[in-house]
C-alpha positions in Angstrom: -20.9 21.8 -151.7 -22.3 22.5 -155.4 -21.5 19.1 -156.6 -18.3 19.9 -158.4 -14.7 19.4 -157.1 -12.5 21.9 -156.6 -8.8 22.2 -156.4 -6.3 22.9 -153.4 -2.4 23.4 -154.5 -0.3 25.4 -152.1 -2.3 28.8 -151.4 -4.5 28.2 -154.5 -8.3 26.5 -155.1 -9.5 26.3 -158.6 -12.8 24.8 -159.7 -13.0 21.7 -161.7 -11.9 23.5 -164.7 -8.9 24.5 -163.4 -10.1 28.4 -162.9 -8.6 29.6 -159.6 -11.5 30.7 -157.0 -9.1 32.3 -154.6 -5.8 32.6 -153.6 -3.1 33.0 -150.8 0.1 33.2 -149.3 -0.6 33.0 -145.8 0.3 29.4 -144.4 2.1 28.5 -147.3 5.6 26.7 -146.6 7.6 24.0 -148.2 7.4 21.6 -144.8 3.2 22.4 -144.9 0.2 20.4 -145.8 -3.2 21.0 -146.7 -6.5 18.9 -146.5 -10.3 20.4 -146.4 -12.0 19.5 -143.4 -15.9 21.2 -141.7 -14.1 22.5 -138.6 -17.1 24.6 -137.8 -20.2 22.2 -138.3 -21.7 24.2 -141.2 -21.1 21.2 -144.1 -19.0 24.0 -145.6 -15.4 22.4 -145.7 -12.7 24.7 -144.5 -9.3 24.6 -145.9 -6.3 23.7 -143.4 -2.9 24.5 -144.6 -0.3 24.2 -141.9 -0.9 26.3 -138.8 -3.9 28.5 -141.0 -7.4 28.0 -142.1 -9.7 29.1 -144.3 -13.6 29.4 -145.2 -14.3 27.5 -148.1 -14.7 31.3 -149.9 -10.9 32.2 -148.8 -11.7 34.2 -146.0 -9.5 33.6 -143.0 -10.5 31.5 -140.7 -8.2 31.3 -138.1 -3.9 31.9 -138.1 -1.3 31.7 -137.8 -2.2 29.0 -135.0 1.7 28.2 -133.9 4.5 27.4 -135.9 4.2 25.9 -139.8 4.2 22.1 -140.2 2.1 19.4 -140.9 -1.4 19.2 -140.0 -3.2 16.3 -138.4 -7.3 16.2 -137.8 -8.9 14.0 -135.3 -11.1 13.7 -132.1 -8.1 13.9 -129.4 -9.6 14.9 -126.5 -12.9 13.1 -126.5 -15.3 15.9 -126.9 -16.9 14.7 -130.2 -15.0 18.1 -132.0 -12.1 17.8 -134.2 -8.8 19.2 -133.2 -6.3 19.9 -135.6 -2.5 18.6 -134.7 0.2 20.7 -136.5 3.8 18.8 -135.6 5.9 21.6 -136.5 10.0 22.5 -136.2 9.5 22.9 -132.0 7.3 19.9 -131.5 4.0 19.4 -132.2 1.1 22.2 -131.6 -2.9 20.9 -130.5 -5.3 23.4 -132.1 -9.4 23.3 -131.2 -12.0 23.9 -133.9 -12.1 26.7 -133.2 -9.0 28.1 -133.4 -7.9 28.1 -130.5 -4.3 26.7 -129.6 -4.8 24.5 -126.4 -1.0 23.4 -126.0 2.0 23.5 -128.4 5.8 22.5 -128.1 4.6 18.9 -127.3 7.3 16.3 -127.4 9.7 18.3 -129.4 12.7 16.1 -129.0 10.1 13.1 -130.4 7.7 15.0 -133.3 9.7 17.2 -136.0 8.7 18.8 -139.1 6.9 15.4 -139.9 3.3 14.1 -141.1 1.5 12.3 -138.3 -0.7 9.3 -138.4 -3.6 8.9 -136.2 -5.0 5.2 -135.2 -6.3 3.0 -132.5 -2.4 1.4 -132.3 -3.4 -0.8 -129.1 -7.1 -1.6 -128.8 -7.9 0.6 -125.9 -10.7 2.5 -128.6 -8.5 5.9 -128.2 -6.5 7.3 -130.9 -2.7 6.6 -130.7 -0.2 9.3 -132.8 2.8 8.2 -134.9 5.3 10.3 -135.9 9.0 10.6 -136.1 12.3 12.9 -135.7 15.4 12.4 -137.7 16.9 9.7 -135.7 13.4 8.2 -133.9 9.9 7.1 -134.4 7.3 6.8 -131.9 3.7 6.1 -130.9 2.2 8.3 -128.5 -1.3 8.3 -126.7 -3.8 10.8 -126.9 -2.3 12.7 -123.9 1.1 13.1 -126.1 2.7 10.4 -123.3 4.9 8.5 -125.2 4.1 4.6 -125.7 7.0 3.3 -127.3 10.2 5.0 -129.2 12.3 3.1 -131.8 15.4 4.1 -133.0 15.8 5.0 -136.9 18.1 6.4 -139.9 16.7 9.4 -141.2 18.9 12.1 -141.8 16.2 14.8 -143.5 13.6 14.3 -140.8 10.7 14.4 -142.7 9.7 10.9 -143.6 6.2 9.7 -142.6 4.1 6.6 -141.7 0.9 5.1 -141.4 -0.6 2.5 -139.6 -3.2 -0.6 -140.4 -5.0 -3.3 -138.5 -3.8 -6.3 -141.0 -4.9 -8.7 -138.5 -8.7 -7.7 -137.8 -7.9 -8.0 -133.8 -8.9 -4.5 -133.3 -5.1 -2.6 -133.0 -3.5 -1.5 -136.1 0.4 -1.7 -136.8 2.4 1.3 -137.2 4.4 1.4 -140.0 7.9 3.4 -141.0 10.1 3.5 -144.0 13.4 5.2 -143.3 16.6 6.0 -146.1 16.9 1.7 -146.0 14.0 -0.1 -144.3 10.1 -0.8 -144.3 9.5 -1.4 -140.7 5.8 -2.9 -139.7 6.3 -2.6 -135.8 4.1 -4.9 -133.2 2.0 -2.7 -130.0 5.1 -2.5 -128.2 7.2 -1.8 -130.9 8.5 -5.1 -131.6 9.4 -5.1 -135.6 7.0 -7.5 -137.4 8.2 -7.2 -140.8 10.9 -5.7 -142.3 11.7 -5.0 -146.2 14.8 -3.0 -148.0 13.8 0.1 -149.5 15.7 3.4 -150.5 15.2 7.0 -150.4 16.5 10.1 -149.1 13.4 10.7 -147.9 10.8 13.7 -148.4 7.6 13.6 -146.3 6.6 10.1 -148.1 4.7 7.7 -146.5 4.3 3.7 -147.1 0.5 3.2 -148.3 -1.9 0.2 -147.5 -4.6 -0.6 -150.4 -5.8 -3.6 -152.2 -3.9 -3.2 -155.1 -4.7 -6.2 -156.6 -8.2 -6.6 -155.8 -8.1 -10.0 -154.2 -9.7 -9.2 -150.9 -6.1 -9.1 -148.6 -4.2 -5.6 -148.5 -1.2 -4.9 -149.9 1.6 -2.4 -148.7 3.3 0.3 -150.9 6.5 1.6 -150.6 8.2 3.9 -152.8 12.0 4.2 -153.5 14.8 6.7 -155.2 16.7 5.4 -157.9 20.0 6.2 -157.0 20.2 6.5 -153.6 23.8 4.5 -152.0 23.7 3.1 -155.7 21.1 0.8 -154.9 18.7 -1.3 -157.0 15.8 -0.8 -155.3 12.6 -1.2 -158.0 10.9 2.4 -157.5 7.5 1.0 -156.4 6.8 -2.2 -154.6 4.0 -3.7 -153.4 4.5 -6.3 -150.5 1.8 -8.8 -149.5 1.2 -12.0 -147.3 2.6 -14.8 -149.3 -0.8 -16.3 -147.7 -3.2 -13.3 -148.4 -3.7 -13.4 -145.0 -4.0 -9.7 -143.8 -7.2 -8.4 -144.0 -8.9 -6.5 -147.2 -8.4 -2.6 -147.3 -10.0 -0.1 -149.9 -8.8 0.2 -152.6 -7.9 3.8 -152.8 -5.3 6.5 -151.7 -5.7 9.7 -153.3 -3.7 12.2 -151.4 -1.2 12.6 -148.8 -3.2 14.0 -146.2 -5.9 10.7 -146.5 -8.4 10.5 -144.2 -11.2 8.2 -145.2 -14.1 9.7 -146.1 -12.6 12.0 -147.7 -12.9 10.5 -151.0 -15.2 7.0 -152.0 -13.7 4.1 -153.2 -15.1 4.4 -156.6 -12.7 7.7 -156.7 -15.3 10.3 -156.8 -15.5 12.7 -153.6 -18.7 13.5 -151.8 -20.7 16.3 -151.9 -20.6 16.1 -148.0 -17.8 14.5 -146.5 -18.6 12.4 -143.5 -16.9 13.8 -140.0 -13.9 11.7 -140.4 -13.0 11.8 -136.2 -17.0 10.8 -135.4 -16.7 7.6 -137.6 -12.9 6.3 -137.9 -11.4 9.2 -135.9 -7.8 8.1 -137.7 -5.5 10.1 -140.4 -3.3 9.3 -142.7 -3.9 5.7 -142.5 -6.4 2.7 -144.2 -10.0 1.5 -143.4 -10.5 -2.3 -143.9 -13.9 -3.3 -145.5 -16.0 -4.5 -143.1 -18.7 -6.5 -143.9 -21.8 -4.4 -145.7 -18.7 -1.6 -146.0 -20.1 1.0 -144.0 -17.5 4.0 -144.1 -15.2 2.4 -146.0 -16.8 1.9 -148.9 -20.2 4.5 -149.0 -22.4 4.5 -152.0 -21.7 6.4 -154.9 -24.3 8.9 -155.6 -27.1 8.4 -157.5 
């Protein structure tokens, strides 16, 4: 919290110069993910990477918390604190702020080795998960029941998704891109939209911004060239031939997104707002509401 950015890649943090602070090996994995979060209320942002976390100095923090994987933060169990969701090779593991590990080996045979997202997916004000296996992707609720399944084709199990409330009624749509298909699915999984896409798939996500800056948000979905010998353009960006769906920031600058933790004028705040207090969502887009509140705070001054 000096006013200057630092750097997170694998078990390293660098200041803005590039100079590395600290470094480590602990948590570090090819399936993990890392995102700095204040787990401990102090404004000093810890460092989660996979089932491990870290003072903002390096110093352990707590770990290993369950197996490696992909962590998650949000407010799932309604006590204003974040928990930290890991979804790991033997399901998915719920760790408090403080460490502690509350449950783990949730819905194996549904959450594997994938990035989660976290949104209100029905209206009800709670926090729904999304997340996938290699041949399934689901929605659950906040007690890990499961709200819908959908059948999918994804041999290396790690593709991701998002979610985003494109009609302004107050439940977002999940969203899913498997080796062939963009899938935007309705509350009870109905598919909404669907769109040819390509990959073999490697923990990517589709992405909602307003790429275009024309006040409706646009979807972005990446391909491999080469995959079945397809010709799949790389990067597309899919819209409402109306511009009806509703405007999004403007920004997505990493894979483990959250909101506040970056502005929409790119820079990153000194203090990052509590992500789970005022959106309590992950991996997926804000709209901009009117006056833009979270979604589009200030610069500094």
């Amino acid at each position: 919290n000096d006013g200057d950015v630092e750097i997170m890649l694998g078990g390293h943090v660098a200041d803005h110069q590039g100079v590395t602070l600290w470094s480590t090996t602990q948590g570090v994995n090819a399936i993990t993910t890392a995102f700095a979060v204040d787990l401990d209320g102090d404004e000093d942002l810890e460092i989660v990477n996979g089932s491990y976390a870290f003072h903002h100095d390096g110093a352990p923090y707590y770990g290993p918390a369950g197996q490696p994987g992909h962590p998650q933060v949000a407010d799932l169990d309604g006590d204003g604190e974040p928990e930290i969701l890991v979804v790991a090779q033997g399901g998915m593991t719920l760790i408090q702020h403080d460490g502690t590990v509350s449950q783990q080996g949730l819905v194996a045979n549904l959450a594997y080795w994938r990035p989660a997202a976290i949104h209100d997916m029905d209206g009800d004000e709670l926090p729904e998960i999304a997340v996938g296996a290699s041949n399934s992707y689901s929605v659950l609720e906040d007690d890990f029941s499961s709200k819908w399944t959908t059948s999918v084709l994804d041999s290396s199990g790690f593709a991701a998704g998002t979610a985003f409330d494109f009609l302004g009624d107050g439940s977002a749509e999940a969203m899913y891109a498997d080796e062939t298909t963009l899938f935007i699915y309705g509350e009870n999984a109905q598919v909404l939209l669907m769109s040819p896409r390509e990959s073999w798939t490697q923990a990517e996500n589709p992405v909602v911004v307003d790429v275009d800056n024309d006040g409706s948000a646009e979807i972005i979905v990446a391909s491999n060239i080469g995959y079945s010998n397809g010709v799949t353009a790389p990067v597309q960006a899919i819209r409402d031939v109306e511009d009806r769906w509703i405007q999004a920031r403007r920004i997505w600058n990493q894979h483990a997104y959250h909101v506040t933790n970056v502005r929409e004028d790119g820079t990153i705040p000194q203090f990052q707002p509590k992500s789970w207090q005022q959106l309590n969502t992950f991996r997926t887009q804000a709209q901009i509401a009117s006056g833009g509140g979270v979604c589009m705070p200030d610069p500094p001054e």
